[in-house]
C-alpha positions in Angstrom: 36.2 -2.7 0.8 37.1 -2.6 -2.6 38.1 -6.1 -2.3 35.3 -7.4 -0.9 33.1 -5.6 -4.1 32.6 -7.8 -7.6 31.5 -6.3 -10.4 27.6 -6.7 -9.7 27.2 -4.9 -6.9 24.4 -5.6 -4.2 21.6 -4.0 -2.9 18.9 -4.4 -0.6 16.1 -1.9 -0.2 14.3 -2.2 3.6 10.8 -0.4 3.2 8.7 1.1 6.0 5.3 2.6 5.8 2.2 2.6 2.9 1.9 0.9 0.0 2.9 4.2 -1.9 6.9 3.6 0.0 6.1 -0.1 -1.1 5.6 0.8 -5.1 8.8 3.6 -4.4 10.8 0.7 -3.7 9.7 -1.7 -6.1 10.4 1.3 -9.0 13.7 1.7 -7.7 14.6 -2.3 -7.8 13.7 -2.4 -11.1 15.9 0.6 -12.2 18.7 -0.9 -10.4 18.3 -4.1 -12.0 18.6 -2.2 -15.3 21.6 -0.9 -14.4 23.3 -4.2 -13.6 22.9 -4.2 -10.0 21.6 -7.4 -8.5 18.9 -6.7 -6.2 18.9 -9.1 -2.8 17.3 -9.6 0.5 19.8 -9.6 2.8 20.8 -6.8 4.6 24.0 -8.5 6.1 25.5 -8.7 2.8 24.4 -6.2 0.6 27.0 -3.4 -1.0 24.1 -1.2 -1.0 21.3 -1.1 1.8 18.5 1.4 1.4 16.4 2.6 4.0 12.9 4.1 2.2 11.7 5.7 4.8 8.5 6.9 7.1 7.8 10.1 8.6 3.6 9.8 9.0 4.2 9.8 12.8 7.2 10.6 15.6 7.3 6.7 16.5 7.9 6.0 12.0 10.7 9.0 12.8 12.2 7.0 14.9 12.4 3.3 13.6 13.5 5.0 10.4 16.5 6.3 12.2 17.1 2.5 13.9 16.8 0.9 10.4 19.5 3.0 9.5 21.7 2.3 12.5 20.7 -1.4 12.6 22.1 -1.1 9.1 25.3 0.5 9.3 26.2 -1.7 12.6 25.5 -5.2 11.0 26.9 -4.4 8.1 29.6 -1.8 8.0 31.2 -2.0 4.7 27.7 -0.8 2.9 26.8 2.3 1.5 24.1 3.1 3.2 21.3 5.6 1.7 18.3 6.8 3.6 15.7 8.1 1.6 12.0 8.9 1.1 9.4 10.9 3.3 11.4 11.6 6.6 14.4 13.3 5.2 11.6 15.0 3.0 9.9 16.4 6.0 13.2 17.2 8.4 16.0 17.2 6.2 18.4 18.6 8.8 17.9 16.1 11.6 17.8 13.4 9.1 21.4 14.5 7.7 22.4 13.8 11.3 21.7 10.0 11.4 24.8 8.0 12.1 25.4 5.3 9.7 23.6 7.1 6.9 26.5 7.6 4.1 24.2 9.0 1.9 20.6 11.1 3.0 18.3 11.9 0.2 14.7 13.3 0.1 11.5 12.0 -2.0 12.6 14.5 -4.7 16.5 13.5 -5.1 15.2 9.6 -5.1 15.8 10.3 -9.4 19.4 10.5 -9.0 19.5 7.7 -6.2 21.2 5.3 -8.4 23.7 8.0 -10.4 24.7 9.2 -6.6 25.3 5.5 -5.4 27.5 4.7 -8.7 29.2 7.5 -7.7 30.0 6.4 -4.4 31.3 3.0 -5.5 33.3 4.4 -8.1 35.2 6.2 -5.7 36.2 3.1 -3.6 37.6 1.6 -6.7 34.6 -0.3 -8.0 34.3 -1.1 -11.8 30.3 -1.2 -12.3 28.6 -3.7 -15.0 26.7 -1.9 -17.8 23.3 -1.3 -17.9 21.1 -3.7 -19.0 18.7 -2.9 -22.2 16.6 -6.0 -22.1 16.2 -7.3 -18.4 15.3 -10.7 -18.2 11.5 -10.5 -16.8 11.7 -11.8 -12.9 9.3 -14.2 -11.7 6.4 -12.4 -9.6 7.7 -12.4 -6.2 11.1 -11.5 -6.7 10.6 -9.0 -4.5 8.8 -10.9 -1.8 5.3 -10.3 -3.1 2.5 -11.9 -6.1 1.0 -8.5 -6.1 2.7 -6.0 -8.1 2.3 -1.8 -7.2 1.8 0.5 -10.0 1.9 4.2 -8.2 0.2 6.2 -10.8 0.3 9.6 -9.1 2.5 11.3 -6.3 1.2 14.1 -4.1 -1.7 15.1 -2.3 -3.0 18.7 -2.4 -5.5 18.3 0.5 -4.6 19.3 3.6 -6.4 17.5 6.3 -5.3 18.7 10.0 -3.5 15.8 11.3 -1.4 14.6 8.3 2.4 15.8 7.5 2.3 13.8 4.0 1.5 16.6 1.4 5.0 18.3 3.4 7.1 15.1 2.3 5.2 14.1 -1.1 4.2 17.6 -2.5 1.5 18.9 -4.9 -0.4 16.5 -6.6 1.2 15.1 -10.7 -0.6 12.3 -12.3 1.0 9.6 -13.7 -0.1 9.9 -17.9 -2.8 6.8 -18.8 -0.6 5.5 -21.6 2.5 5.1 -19.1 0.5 3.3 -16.7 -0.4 0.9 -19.6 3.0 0.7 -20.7 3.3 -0.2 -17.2 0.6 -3.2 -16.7 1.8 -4.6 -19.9 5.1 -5.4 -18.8 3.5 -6.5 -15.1 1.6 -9.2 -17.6 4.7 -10.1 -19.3 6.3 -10.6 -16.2 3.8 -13.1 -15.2 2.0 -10.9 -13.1 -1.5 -11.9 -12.0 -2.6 -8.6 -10.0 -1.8 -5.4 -10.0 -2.5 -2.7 -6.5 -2.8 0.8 -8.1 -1.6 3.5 -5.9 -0.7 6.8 -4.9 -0.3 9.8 -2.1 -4.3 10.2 -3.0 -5.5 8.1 -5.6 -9.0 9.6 -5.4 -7.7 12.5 -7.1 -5.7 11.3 -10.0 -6.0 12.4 -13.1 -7.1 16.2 -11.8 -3.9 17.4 -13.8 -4.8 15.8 -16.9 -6.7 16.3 -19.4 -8.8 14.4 -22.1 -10.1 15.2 -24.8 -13.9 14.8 -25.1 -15.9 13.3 -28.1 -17.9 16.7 -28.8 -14.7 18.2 -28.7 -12.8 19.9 -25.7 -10.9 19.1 -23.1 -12.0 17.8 -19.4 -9.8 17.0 -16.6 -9.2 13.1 -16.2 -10.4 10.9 -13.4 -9.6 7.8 -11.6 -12.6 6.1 -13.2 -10.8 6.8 -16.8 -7.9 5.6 -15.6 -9.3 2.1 -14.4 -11.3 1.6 -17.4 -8.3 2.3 -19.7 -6.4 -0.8 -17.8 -9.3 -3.1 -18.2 -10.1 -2.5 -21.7 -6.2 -2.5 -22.8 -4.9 -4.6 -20.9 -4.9 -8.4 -20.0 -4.7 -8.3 -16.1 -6.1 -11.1 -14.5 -7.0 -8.6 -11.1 -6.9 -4.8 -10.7 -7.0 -3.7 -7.2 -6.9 0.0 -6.0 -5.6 0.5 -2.6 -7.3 3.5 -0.7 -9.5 6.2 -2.2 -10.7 8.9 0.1 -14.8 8.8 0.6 -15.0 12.2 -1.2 -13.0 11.1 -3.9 -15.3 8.0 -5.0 -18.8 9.2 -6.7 -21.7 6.4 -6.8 -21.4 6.2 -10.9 -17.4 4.6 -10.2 -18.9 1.7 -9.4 -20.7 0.5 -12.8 -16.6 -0.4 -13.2 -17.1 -3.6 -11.4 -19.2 -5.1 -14.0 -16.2 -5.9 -14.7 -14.8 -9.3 -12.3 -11.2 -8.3 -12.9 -11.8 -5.0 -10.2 -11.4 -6.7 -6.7 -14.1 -6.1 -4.7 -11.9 -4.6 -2.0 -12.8 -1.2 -0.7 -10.5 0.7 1.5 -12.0 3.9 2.1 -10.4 5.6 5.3 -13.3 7.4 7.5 -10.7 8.7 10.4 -13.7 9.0 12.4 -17.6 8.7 12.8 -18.0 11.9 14.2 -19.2 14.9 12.6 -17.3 17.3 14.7 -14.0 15.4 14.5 -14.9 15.2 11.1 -14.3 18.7 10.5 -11.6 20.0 13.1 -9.8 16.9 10.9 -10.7 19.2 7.7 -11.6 15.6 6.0 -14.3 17.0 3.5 -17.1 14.4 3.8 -19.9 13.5 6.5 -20.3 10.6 8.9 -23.7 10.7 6.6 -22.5 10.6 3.3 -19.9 7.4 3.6 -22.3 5.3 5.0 -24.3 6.2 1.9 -21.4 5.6 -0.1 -21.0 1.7 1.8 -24.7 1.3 1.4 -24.1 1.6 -2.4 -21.1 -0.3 -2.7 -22.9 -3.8 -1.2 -25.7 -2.6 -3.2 -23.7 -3.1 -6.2 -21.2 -5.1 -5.6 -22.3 -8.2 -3.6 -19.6 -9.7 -1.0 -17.4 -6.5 -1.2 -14.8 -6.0 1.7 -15.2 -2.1 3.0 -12.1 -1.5 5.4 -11.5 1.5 6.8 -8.7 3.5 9.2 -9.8 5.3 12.4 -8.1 7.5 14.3 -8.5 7.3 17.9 -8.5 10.4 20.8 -8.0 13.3 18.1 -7.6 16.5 19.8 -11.1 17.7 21.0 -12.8 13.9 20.5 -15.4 13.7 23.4 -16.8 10.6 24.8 -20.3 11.4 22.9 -17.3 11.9 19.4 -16.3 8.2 20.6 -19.5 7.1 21.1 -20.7 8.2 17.5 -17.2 6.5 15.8 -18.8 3.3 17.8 -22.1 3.3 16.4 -20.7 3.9 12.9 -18.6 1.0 13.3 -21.6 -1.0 14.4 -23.8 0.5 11.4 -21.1 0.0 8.6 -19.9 -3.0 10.3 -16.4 -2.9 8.4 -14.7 -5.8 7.1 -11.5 -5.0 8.7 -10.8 -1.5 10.5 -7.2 0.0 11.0 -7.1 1.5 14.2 -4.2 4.3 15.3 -3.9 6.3 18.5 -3.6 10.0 17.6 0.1 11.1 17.4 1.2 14.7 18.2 2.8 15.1 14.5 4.9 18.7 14.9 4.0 20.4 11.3 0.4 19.8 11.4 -2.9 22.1 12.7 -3.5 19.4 14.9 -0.1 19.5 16.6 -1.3 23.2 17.7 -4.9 22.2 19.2 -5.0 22.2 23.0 -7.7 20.1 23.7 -5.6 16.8 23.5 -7.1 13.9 25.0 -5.4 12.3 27.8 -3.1 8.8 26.8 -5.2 6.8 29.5 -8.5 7.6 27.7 -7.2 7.4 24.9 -6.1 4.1 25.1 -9.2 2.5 26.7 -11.0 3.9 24.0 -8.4 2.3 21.5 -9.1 -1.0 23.5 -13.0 -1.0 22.9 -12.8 -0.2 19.6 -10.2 -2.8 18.5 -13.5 -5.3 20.1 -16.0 -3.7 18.4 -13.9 -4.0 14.9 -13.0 -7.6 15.7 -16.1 -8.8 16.3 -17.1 -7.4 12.9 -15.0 -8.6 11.0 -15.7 -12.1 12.1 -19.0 -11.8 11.5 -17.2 -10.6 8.2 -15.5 -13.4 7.7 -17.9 -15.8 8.5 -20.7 -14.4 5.6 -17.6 -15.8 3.3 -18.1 -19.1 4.3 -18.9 -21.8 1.4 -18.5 -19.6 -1.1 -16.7 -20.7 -4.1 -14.1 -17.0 -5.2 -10.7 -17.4 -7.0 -7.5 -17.2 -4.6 -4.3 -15.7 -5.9 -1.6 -18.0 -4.0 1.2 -16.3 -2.9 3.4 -18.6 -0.6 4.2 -22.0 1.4 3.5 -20.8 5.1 4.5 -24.1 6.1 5.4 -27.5 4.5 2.4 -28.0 1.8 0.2 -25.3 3.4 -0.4 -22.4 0.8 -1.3 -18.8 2.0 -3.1 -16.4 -1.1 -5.8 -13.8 -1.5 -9.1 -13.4 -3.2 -10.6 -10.4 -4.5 -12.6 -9.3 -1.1 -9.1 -9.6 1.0 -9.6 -13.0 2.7 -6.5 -14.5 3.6 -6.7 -18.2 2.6 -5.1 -20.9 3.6 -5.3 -24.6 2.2 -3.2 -28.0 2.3 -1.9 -28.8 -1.3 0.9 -31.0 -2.6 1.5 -28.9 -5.5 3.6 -25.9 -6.0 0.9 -23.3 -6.0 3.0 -19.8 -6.1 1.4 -17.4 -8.3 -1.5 -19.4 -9.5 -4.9 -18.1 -9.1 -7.8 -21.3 -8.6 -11.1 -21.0 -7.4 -11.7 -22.8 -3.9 -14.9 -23.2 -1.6 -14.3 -20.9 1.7 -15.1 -24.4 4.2 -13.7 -23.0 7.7 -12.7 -19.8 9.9 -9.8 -19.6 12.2 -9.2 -17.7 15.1 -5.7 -16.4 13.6 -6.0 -13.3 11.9 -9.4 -14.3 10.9 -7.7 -16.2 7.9 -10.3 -18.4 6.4 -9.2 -21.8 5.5 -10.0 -24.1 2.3 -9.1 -27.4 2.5 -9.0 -29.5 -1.1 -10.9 -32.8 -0.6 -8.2 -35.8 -0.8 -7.2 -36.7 -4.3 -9.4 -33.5 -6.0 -7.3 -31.5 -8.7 -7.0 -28.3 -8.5 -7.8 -26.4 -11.3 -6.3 -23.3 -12.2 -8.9 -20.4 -12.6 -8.8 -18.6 -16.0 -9.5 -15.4 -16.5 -12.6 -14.4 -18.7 
């Protein structure tokens, strides 16, 4: 082993679950970049493999144990180090994963790095220095345009089918000026879009405070936040990633005045039920998100609302389905993400009786996965021929580009030119059946222009 190790050790960082495990693992490159690790994509042939890890359902539980026997089988020699929200949540079975050389929880992951140097130290490995001036990497260095910025960790709700506040604990904001900091060095890095996000986003900034004009202090908000990064900042696109319904008053949305706030809305409803509503403790009516979508498209034209919804929750009738299917016909949802409810041990939910039976539950997983399809088509098809700036994010194929625009389209277009990380404005001119990707085709010999941000 200690031959086989140079003086820049390896690592590679396999991710499963949310966008908040996403910006974990992205943090964690960058500090081990600054510590003169190179940070790779393969596996195979990393010194270091971490496993950032899953635990919102049994089935995550599981494939986060495979990823770290997959691991340690392919590639034997590595220090292998499973971390994040699963040994959070069962720390004891966790420690019992074969392969795992190292088994850390959400709350060690600041001493990852000094734990891992420790490790190769001890088989004989002479480590580089840290870096103080890292070379800024070119956007998609880690396999993505769109950079994450979590700017708070935590929930403090505790909604009856969700083990997350167990693995992530109480709520702490991320301070305003680090997450400038923050999107200033995204824009030096070339950067065109940031995603911010968090354990509940909605509620950032609720152990902060501001000071206000007339003098005294008020608790910060999400809204302060996002106008702090568009006032300070020169990000071409600030996305957020999901904000609970309760969390997101009617006045947020005089912030997308502003064309740098994609109008992308993820707001998850879990159901369109009243009573499922509350045995789920979610805090908010069937009644007052659709108000809230009403108001969105009222004020932001073309928005994408999205949505998750959980179907056969303990107690959920067929007149409970029923109700989820007319809300997903009312709000007609750009795109909906549909999960069968999980028995998750550690929750109320896990204690309820009333549990609906797999069969059902799965025909009722069927229709709704129609009903959501169908609109989001129609979706998809409203788009058509209009004219919206696509962030380009990679060659799918010889000279066929794949990128995103504000609303979440996928977009795909034929193009000699290297496109990656350029943002141009396109006309929407066809739909596919694939994903519901909407296609824009450049007409033969027509530059492209890059779009520049006002």
């Amino acid at each position: 082993m200690v031959d086989q190790l140079t003086e820049h050790p390896s690592v590679a960082i396999e991710t499963l679950g949310c966008r908040l495990n996403q910006a974990d693992s992205e943090e964690l490159a960058r500090r081990f970049l600054h510590e003169g690790y190179r940070v790779i994509n393969d596996l195979e042939r990393a010194d270091v493999v971490i496993v950032n890890s899953c635990t919102v359902t049994h089935i995550a539980d599981r494939q986060s144990r495979q990823a770290v026997r997959c691991a340690a089988r392919t590639n034997p020699n590595a220090v292998v180090v499973l971390t994040g929200c699963y040994p959070s949540v069962a720390p004891v079975e966790a420690a019992r994963v074969v392969g795992a050389t190292l088994v850390l929880s959400n709350r060690e992951k600041s001493g990852l790095i000094h734990r891992v140097s420790e490790l190769l130290r001890g088989r004989g490995q002479v480590l580089a220095p840290a870096i103080d001036d890292l070379p800024a990497p070119l956007p998609g260095w880690l396999g993505r345009t769109r950079v994450q910025l979590k700017v708070e960790e935590g929930c403090n709700n505790r909604c009856s089918f969700c083990i997350v506040p167990s693995a992530r604990g109480r709520q702490v904001s991320r301070p305003i000026g680090e997450c400038i900091r923050m999107v200033h060095q995204f824009v030096a890095e070339g950067y065109k879009e940031v995603v911010l996000t968090g354990t509940h986003l909605g509620g950032y900034g609720r152990d902060l405070t501001l000071q206000r004009p007339e003098g005294g202090n008020r608790p910060a908000s999400l809204a302060d936040l996002i106008g702090a990064i568009l006032e300070q900042t020169g990000i071409a696109r600030l996305r957020l990633s999901s904000v609970e319904p309760q969390d997101f008053p009617v006045s947020h949305l005089d912030l997308w005045q502003d064309r740098r706030l994609c109008r992308h809305f993820h707001l998850p409803a879990q159901s369109g039920s009243n009573p499922v509503l509350r045995r789920m403790r979610r805090g908010y009516t069937r009644e007052r998100y659709q108000a809230l979508t009403e108001a969105i498209r009222a004020f932001v034209p073309g928005a994408a609302i999205t949505t998750d919804l959980i179907v056969g929750f303990p107690g959920e009738t067929d007149g409970d389905f029923a109700a989820t299917c007319q809300f997903v016909d009312e709000v007609s949802f750009a795109k909906v993400h549909l999960f069968p409810y999980s028995v998750r041990e550690g929750t109320e939910a896990a204690t309820l009786t009333d549990q609906v039976a797999p069969r059902e539950a799965r025909r009722r997983l069927v229709r709704l996965a129609q009903l959501a399809d169908y609109h989001a088509r129609r979706f998809h098809d409203a788009q058509r021929g209009a004219t919206m700036d696509v962030l380009w994010e990679e060659e799918v194929q010889p000279g066929v580009w794949q990128g995103l625009t504000d609303n979440y389209l996928r977009v795909q277009m034929c193009h000699h030119l290297p496109l990656h990380n350029q943002m141009t404005a396109v006309t929407l001119t066809d739909t596919t059946d694939f994903g519901f990707a909407v296609r824009a085709v450049a007409e033969a010999g027509e530059p492209l222009a890059p779009r520049v941000s006002e």
